[in-house]
C-alpha positions as CSV (number, residue, x, y, z in Angstrom):
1,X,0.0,0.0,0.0
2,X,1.2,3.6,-1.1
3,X,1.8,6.0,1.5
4,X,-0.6,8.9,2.1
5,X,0.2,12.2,0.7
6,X,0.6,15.0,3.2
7,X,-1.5,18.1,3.0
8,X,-0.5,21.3,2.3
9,X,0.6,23.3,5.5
10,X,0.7,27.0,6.4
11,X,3.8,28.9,6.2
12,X,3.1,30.1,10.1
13,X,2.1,26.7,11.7
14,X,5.7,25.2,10.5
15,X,7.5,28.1,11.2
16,X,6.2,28.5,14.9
17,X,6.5,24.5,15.5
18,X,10.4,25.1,14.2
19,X,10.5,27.7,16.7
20,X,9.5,26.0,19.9
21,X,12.3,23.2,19.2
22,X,15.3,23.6,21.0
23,X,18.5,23.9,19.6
24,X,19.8,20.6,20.4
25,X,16.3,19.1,18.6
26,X,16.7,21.6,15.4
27,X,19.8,19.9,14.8
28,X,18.0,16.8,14.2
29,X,15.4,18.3,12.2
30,X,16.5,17.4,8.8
31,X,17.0,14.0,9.7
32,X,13.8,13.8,11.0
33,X,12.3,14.9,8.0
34,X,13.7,12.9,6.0
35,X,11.4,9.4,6.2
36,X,8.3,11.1,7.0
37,X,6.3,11.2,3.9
38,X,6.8,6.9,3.8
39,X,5.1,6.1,7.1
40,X,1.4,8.5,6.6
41,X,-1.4,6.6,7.1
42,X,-4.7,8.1,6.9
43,X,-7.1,6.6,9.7
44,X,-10.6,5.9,9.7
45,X,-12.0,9.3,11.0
46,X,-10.3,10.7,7.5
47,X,-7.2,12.4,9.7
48,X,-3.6,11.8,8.9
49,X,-1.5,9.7,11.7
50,X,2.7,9.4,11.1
51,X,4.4,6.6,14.2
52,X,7.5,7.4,15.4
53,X,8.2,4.3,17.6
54,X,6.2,2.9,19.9
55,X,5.2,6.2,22.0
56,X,4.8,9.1,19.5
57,X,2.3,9.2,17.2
58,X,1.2,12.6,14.9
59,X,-1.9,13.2,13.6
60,X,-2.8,15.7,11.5
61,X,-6.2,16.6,11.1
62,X,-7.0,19.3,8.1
63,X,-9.4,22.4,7.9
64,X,-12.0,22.3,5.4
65,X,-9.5,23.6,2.7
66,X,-7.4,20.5,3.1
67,X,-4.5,22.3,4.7
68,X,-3.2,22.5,8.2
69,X,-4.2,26.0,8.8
70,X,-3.9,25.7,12.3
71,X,-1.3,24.6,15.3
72,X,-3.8,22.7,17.2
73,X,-4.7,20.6,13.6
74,X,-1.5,18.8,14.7
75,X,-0.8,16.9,17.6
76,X,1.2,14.5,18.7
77,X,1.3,11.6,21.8
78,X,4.7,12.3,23.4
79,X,5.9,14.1,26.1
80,X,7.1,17.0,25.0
81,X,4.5,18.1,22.7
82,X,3.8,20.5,21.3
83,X,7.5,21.5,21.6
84,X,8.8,18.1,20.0
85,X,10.7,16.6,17.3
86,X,8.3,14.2,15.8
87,X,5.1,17.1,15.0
88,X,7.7,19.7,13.6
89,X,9.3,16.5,11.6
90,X,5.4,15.9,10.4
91,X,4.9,20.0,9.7
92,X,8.1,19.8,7.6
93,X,7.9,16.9,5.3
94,X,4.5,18.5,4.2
95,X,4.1,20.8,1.5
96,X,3.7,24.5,1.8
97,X,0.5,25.8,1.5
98,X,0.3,28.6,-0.9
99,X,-1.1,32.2,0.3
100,X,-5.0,31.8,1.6
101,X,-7.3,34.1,-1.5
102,X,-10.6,33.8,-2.1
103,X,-11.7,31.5,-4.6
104,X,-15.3,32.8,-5.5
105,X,-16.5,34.4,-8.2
106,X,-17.7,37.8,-9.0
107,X,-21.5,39.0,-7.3
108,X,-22.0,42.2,-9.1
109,X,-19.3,44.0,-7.3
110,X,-15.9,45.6,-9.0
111,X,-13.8,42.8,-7.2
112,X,-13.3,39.1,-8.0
113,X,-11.3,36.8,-6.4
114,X,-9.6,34.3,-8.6
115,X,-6.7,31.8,-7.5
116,X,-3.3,32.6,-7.4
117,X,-2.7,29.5,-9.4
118,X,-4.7,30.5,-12.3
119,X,-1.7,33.0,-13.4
120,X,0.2,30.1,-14.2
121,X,1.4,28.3,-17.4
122,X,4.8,26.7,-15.9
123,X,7.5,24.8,-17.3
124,X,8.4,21.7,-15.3
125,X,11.8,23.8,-13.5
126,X,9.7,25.1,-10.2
127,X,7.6,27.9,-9.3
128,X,4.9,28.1,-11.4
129,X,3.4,31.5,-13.3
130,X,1.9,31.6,-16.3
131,X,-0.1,32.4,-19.5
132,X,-0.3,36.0,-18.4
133,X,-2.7,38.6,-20.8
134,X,-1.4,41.4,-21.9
135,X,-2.6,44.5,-20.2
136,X,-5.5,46.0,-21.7
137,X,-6.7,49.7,-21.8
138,X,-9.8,49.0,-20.3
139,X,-8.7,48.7,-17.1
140,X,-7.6,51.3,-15.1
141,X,-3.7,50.9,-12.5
142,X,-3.6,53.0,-9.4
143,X,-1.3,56.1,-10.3
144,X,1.6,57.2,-7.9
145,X,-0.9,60.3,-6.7
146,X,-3.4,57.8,-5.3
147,X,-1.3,54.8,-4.4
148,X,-0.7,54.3,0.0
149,X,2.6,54.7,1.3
150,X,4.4,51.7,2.7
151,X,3.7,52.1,6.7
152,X,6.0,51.6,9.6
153,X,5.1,48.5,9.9
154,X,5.5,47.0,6.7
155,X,8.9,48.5,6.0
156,X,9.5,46.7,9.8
157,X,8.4,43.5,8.2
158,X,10.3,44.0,4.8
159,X,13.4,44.8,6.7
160,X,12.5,41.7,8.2
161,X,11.9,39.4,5.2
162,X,15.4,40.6,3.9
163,X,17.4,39.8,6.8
164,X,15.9,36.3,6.9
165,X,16.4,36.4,2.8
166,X,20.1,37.0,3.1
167,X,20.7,34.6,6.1
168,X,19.1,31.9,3.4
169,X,21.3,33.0,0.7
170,X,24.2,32.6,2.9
171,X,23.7,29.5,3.7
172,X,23.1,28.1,0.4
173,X,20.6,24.9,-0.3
174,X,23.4,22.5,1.2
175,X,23.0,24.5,4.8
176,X,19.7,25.7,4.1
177,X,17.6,23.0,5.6
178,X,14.3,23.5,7.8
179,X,15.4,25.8,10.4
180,X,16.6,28.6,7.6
181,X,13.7,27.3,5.5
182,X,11.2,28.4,8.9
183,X,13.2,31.1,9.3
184,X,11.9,32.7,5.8
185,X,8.6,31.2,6.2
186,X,7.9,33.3,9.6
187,X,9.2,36.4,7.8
188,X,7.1,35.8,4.9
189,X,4.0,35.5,7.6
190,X,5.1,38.6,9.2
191,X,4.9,40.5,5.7
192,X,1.5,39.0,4.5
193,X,-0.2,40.3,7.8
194,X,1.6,43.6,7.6
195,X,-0.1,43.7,3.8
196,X,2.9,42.5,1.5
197,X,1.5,39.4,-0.4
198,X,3.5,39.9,-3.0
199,X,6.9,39.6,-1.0
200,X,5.1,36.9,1.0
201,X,4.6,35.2,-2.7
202,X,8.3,35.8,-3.5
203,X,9.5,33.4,-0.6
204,X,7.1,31.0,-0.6
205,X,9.0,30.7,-4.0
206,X,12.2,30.8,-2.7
207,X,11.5,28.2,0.5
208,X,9.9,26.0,-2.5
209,X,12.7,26.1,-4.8
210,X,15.3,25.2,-1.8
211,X,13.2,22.1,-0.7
212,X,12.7,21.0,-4.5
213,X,17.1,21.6,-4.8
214,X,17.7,19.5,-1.4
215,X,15.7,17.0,-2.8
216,X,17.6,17.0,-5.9
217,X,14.0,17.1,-7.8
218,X,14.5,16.7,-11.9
219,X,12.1,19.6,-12.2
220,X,14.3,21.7,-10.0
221,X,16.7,24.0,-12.0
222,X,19.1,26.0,-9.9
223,X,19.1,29.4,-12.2
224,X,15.2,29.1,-11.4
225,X,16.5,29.2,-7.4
226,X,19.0,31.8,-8.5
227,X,15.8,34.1,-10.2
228,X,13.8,33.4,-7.2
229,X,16.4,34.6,-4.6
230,X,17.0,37.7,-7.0
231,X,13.4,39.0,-7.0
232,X,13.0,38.2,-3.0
233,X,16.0,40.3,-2.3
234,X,15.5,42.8,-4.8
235,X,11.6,43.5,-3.5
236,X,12.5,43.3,0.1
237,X,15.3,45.9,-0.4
238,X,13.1,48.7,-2.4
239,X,10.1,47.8,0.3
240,X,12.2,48.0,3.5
241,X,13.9,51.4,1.9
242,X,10.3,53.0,2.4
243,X,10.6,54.1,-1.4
244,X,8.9,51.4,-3.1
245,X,6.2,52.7,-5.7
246,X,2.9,51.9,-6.2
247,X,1.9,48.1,-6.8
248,X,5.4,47.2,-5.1
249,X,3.3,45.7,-2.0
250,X,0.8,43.8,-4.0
251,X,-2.7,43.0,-4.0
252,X,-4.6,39.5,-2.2
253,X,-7.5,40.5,-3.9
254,X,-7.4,41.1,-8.6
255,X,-9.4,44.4,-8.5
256,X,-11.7,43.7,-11.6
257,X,-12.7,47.1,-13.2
258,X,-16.1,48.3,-15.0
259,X,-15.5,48.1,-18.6
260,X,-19.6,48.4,-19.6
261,X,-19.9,47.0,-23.3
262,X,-17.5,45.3,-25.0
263,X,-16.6,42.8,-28.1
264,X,-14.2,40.3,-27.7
265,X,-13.0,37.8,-30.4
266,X,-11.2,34.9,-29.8
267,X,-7.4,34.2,-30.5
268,X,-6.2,30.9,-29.4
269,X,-6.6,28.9,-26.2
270,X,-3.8,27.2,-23.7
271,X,-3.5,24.2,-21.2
272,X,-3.0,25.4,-17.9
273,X,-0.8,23.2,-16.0
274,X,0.4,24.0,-12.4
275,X,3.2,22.2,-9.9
276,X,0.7,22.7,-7.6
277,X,-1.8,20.1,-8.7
278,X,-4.2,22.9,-10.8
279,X,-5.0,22.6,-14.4
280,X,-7.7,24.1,-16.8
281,X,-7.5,26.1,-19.9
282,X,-6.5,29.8,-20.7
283,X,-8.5,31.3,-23.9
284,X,-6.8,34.8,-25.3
285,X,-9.3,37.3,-26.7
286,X,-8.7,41.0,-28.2
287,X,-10.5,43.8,-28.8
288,X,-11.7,46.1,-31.9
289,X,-9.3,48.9,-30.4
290,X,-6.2,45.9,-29.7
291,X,-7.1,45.4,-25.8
292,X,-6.2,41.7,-25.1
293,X,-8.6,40.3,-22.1
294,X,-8.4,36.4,-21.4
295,X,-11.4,33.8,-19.9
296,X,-9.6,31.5,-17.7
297,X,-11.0,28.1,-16.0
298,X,-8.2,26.8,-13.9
299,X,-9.4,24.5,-11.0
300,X,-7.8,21.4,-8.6
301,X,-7.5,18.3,-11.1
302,X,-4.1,18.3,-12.6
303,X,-3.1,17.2,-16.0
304,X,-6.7,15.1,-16.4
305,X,-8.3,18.9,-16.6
306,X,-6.0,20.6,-18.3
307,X,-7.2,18.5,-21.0
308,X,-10.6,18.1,-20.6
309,X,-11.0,21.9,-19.5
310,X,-10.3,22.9,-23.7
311,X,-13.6,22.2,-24.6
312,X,-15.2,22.7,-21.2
313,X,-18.4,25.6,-21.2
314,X,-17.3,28.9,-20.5
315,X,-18.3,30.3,-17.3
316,X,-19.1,34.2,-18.5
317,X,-22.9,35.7,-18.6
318,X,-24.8,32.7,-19.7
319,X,-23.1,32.5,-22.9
320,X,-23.3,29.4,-24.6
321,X,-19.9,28.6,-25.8
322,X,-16.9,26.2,-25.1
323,X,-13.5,27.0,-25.0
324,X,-12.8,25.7,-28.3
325,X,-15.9,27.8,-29.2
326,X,-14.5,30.5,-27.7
327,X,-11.0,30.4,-29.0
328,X,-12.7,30.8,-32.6
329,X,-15.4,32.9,-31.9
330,X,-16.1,36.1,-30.2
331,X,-18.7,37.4,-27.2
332,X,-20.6,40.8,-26.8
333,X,-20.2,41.6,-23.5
334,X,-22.6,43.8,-21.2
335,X,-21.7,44.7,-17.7
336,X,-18.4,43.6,-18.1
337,X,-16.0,43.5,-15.5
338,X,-12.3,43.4,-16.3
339,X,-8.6,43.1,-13.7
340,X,-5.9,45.7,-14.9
341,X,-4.5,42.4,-16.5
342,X,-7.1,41.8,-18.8
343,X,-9.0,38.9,-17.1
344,X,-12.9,39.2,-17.5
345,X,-14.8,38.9,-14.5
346,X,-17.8,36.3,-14.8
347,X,-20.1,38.1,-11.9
348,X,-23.6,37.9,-12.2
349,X,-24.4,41.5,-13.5
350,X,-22.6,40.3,-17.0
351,X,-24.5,39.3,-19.7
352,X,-22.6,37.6,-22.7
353,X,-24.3,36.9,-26.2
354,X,-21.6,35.0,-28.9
355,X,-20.9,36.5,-32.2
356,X,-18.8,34.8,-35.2
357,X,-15.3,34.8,-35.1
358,X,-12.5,36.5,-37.0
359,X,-10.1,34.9,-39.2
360,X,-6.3,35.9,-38.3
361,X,-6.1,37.9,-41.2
362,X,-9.1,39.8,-40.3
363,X,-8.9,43.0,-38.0
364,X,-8.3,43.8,-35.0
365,X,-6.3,39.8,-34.9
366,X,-4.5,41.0,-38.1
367,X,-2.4,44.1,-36.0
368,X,-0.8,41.0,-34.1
369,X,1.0,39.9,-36.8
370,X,1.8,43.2,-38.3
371,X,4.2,44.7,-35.7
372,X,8.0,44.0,-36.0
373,X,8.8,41.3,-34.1
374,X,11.8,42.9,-32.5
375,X,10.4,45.8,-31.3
376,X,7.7,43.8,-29.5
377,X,10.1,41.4,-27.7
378,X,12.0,44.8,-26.9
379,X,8.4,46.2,-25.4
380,X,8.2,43.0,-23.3
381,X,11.5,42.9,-22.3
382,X,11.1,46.9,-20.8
383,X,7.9,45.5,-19.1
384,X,9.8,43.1,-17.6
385,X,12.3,45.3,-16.0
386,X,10.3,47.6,-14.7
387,X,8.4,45.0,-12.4
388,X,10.1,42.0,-11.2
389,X,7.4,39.8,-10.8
390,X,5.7,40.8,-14.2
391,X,3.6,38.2,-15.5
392,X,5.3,36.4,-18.8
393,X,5.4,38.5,-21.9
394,X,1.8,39.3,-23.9
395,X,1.1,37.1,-27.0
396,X,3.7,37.6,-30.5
397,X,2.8,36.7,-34.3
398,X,4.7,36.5,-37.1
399,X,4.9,34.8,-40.0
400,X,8.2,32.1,-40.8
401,X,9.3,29.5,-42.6
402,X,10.1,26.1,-41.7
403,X,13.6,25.8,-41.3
404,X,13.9,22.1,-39.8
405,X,14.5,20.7,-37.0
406,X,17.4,21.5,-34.6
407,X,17.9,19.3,-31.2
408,X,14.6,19.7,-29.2
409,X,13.9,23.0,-31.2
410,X,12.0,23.8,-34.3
411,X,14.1,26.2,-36.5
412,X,12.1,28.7,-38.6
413,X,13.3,32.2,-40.0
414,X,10.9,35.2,-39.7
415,X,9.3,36.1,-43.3
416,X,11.0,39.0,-45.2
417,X,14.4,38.1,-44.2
418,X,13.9,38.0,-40.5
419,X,16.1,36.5,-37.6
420,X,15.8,33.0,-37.2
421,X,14.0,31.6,-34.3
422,X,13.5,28.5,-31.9
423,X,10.3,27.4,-31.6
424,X,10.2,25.4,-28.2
425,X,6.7,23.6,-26.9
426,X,4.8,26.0,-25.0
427,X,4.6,23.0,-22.5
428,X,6.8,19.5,-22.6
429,X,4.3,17.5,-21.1
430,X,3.9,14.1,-23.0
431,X,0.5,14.1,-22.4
432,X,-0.2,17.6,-24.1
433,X,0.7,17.4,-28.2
434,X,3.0,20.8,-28.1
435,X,6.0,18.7,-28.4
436,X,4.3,16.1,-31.2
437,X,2.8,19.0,-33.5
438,X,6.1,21.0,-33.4
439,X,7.8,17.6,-34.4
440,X,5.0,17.0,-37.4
441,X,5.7,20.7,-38.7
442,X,9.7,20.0,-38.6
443,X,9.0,17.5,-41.5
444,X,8.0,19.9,-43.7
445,X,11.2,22.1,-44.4
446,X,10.3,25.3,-46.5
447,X,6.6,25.3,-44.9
448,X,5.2,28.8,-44.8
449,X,3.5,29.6,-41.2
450,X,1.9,32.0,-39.2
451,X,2.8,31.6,-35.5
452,X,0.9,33.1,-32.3
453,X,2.9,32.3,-29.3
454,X,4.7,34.1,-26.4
455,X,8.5,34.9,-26.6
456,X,11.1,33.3,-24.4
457,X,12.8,36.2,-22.7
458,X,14.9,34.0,-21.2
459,X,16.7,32.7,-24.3
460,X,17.8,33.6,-27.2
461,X,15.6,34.3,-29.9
462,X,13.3,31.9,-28.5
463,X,9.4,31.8,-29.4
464,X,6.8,29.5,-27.7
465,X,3.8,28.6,-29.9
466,X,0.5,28.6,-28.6
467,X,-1.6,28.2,-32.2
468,X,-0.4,28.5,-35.8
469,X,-2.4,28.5,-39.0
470,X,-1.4,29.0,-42.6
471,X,-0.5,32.1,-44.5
472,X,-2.6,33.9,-46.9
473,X,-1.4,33.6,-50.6
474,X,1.0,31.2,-49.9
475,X,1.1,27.8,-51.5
476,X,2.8,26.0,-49.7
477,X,1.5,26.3,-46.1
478,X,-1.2,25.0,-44.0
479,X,-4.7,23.3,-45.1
480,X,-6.6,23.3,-41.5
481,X,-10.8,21.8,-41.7
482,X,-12.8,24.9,-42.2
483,X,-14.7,24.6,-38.9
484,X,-10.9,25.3,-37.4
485,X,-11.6,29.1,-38.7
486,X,-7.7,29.0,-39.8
487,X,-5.6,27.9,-36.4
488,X,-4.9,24.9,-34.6
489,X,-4.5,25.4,-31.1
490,X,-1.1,23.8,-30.6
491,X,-2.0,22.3,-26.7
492,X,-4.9,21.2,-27.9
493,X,-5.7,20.5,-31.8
494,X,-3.3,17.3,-33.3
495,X,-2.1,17.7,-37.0
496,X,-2.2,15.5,-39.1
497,X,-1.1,14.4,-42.7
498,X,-3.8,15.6,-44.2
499,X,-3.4,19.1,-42.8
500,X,-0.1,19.7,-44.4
501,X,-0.1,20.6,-48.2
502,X,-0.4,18.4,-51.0
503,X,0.8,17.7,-54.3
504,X,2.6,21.1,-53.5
505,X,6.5,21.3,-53.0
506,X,8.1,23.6,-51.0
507,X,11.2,25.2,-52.2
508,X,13.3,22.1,-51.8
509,X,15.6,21.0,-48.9
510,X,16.7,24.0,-46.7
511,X,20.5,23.7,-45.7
512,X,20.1,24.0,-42.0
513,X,21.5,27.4,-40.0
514,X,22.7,27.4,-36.8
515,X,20.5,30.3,-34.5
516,X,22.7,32.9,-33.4
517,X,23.3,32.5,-29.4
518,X,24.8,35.7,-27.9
519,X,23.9,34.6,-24.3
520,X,26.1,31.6,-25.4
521,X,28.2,33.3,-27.2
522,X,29.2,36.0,-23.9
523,X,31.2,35.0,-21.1
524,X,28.1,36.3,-18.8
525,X,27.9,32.5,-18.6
526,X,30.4,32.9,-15.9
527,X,28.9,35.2,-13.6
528,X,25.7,33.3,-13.7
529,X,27.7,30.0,-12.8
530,X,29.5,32.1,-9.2
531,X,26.0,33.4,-8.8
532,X,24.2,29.8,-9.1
533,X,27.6,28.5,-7.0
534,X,26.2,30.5,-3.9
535,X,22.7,29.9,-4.0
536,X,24.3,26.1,-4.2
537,X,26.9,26.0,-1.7
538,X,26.5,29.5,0.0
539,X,28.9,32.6,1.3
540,X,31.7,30.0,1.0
541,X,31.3,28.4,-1.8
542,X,31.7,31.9,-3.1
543,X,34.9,32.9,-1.2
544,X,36.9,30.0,-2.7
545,X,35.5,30.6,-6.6
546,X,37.3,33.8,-5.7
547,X,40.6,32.7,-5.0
548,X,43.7,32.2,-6.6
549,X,43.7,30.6,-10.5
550,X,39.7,30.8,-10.2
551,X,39.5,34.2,-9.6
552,X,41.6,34.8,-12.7
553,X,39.7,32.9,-14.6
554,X,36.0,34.0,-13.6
555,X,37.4,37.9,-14.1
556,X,39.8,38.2,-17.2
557,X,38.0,36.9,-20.0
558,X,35.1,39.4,-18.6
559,X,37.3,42.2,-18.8
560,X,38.4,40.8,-22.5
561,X,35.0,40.5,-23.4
562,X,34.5,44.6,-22.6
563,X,32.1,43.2,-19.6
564,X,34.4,45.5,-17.0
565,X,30.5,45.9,-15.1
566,X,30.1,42.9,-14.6
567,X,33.6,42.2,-13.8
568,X,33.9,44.7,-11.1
569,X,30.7,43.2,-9.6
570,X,32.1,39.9,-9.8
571,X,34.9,40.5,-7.7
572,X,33.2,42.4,-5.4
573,X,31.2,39.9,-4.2
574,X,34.0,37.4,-3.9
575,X,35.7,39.8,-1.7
576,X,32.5,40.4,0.4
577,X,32.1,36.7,0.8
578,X,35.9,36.3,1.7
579,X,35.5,39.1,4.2
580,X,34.7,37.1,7.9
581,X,36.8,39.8,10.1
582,X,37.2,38.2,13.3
583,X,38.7,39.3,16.9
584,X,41.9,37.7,18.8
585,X,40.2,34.9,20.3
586,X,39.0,34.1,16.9
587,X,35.6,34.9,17.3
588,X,33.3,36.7,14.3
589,X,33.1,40.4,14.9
590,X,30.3,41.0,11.8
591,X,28.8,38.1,11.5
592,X,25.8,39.9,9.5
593,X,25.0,38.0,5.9
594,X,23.7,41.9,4.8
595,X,26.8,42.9,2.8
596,X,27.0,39.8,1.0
597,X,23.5,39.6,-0.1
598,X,24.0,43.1,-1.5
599,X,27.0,42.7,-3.2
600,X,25.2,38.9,-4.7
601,X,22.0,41.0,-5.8
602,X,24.4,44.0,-7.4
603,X,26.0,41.6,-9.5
604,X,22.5,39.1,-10.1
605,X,20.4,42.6,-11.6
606,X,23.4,43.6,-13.4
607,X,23.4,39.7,-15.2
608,X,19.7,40.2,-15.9
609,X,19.6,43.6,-17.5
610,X,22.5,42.4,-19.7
611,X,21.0,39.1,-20.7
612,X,17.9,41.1,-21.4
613,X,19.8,43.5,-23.6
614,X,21.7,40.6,-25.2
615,X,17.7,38.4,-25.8
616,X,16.6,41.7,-27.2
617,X,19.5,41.6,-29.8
618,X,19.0,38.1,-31.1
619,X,15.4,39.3,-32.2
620,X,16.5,42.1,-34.4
């Protein structure tokens, strides 16, 4: 018999059980931990029990959201309980429950609540956030005139949360085990009830991403650790400075906007697939004037619903449409509500009647396609720097041509003498047929397409398809079923043979081009490696990739490279985590980790906005 999972616990209910151990019993903690998960047994009352030995037994016994929201929802038989071993063993095998938001829908008001979760599209690497709309004009963003000041208490807490941050970085994933770990979940607490979810969202990420590196998880990438631990620091630092602008604190609740009457015609749709065991369907939408809204339905259920939820109804003013509907068709809208990040409320004042669709070609889906496509990666690249958090980049068409296949990539040059580009699967799931349809397309070299997907701004020249269709006056190009209105929704529509042209010939075999890398091609490479090195092995894994022949090594062909920036960085942070001044007894006289997480986020923003500048290039 398989062992029970563990539910979901709150950040403050592990951190305070962490807490009451003594020191000699938060040594053992880790160990502890370990064989937890094996030995759950779910009794007949529906509660959780784990044995340790004959005299300690832990039962956990969840809330009505299936999370241990509360201390006294775990108990346990020996002794020293509460303040023992075996419950805070329990507590920490379990998996973090994400941030409590309200899960209804809209009643009429200007407010919906809607799941963290449903923001997220993720690849298989860790925290997951995802197909993100692009913002639409229709909804309205608090200016800097009308926007709260941070108060005394939440820089206190965001002074906090950085401490705790940097005391984590220091330590690295191989020293940062459950005590740092509750360490940064009790500062997170301290910010959410001060009113900072998002920097309470930001180390949830962070405690995640160490527990998913300790356990040496496939999915677990450590630049996805390093990005985490980059945006915690750098949002902690502008909050606890008192300076932070509007929006820096975040909101629990989307605001949803009135946006009265409004068309909407659908674009594509996408699988939504979260780590955290959500799944459901994202359908993109635009507006006569350009504004892109989305309809999402993303709900417990995994991978089984993020493909049945494609051609699932649509939840929106009684309209009586599917997704798949949807994705080809359009709505007329009345009483529509809409979040500043185009999601459209489904409360019960809205009324929604469909109308026919619009071919790609038609306005207002044509304008998608029309705009270079490297001065839109360069607009999504800018959003992205402004906010650090900022939800992946808004949707990107273009037409290409089949290049062929290159590795895991499909390699396809922009039309009119364009860059070439990677197409990647939007999502590598077996189970979904991104990776299948992008393998079909690959065995038609000189195949003219036009692509809708969402750029990489990550790598290279890298493009993720979420729908493609063929090309007006081209011959040799897609031949989708008319009912497909001219797409196939890449998550969720299979090609087949019969889609691809016939009797036509393309322009014969392609010789195949390698895609220009400049983030390969730079020695940046070796700043993210120090950087990864101390989110790895910590301050001191650091101070001795600084030393002698390495130090060399890591700085001169930065300084070759005309990277003196980064360079300088570099080395400043090796000397910061070199620098343990100590007394005459040998004793540590700053034994504060805030220098060195500076000098590790000075040189981490400075990588970022020159990988950005270097993505943007490979686009042009």
């Amino acid at each position: 018999m398989s062992p029970e999972p563990l539910p979901p616990v709150a950040p403050d209910v592990l951190a305070e059980a962490v807490e009451q151990l003594s020191a000699r019993l938060r040594k053992k903690l880790d160990a502890a931990i370990g064989g937890c998960a094996e030995h759950v047994v779910r009794a007949a009352d529906g509660s959780l029990d784990v044995r340790f030995g004959e005299d300690a037994l832990v039962t956990l016994r969840p809330g009505p959201s299936g999370a241990v929201t509360e201390a006294g929802q775990a108990v346990c038989t020996c002794l020293l309980a509460p303040r023992c071993l075996h419950r805070a063993a329990v507590l920490g095998a379990a998996p973090i429950a994400d941030a409590e938001t309200d899960t209804g829908t809209d009643t009429g008001t200007e407010t919906e609540a809607t799941p963290e979760t449903t923001a997220g599209l993720p690849e298989p690497t860790g925290p997951v956030d995802g197909p993100a709309p692009a913002t639409t004009e229709a909804a309205s963003t608090p200016s800097a005139d009308t926007a709260t000041p941070l108060t005394p208490a939440q820089v206190r807490a965001a002074t906090a949360l950085w401490e705790a941050a940097a005391e984590a970085l220091s330590a690295g994933v191989t020293a940062g085990g459950a005590v740092v770990q509750a360490e940064l979940l009790r500062a997170a607490h301290t910010a959410r009830l001060a009113g900072l979810p998002r920097a309470e969202a930001a180390a949830l990420r962070v405690v995640r991403g160490l527990r998913a590196a300790r356990e040496r998880g496939r999915a677990q990438r450590l630049g996805d650790l390093a990005g985490a631990f980059r945006d915690l620091l750098a949002g902690a630092a502008l909050l606890a400075s008192g300076t932070a602008g509007p929006g820096a604190a975040g909101v629990t609740r989307r605001a949803y906007a009135q946006g009265g009457s409004l068309r909407a015609y659908g674009l594509c749709r996408e699988p939504v697939l979260s780590a955290t065991g959500y799944g459901g369907v994202s359908t993109h939408l635009v507006g006569p004037d350009g504004s892109r809204y989305t309809v999402s339905d993303v709900r417990p259920g995994g991978l089984a619903r993020a493909r049945g939820a494609g051609s699932a109804s649509v939840a929106l003013g009684g309209a009586v449409l599917d997704h798949a509907g949807l994705a080809r068709g359009g709505l007329r809208i009345v009483g529509a509500t809409v979040s500043t990040d185009g999601r459209l409320g489904a409360g019960r004042g809205v009324n929604a009647t469909p109308l026919r669709g619009v071919d790609w070609s038609e306005e207002p889906a044509s304008a998608l396609f029309a705009r270079p496509v490297g001065e839109a990666v360069a607009a999504a690249l800018d959003d992205g720097a402004r906010e650090a958090d900022a939800p992946e980049a808004a949707l990107l068409g273009c037409d290409v041509e089949v290049v062929g296949a290159a590795g895991e990539y499909l390699v396809v040059r922009v039309a009119g003498d364009g860059p070439l580009l990677r197409l990647r699967p939007a999502h590598p799931h077996p189970e979904l047929p991104h990776a299948a349809n992008l393998r079909r397309i690959a065995e038609h070299p000189g195949l003219a397409l036009r692509v809708l997907g969402r750029p990489d701004l990550d790598r290279a020249a890298t493009l993720r398809p979420l729908a493609v269709g063929p090309v007006p006056g081209e011959p040799y190009t897609l031949r989708l079923p008319e009912e497909w209105l001219g797409r196939a929704d890449l998550g969720y529509d299979r090609l087949q043979g019969s889609h691809f042209p016939r009797g036509a010939t393309g322009p014969g075999p392609i010789a195949p081009a390698a895609v220009p890398d400049p983030l390969a091609d730079a020695p940046l490479w070796r700043v993210r490696r120090l950087l990864e090195t101390g989110v790895a092995g910590g301050r001191r894994a650091v101070a001795e990739a600084g030393r002698g022949t390495d130090a060399a090594a890591l700085l001169a062909p930065l300084r070759r490279a005309g990277l003196g920036g980064a360079a300088q960085l570099a080395a400043a942070l090796t000397a910061e985590a070199d620098r343990r001044p100590r007394d005459a007894f040998g004793r540590l006289t700053d034994a504060s980790a805030d220098g060195y997480a500076r000098a590790w986020l000075a040189s981490a923003v400075h990588l970022a906005a020159a990988e950005r500048s270097l993505v943007a290039a490979s686009w042009s």
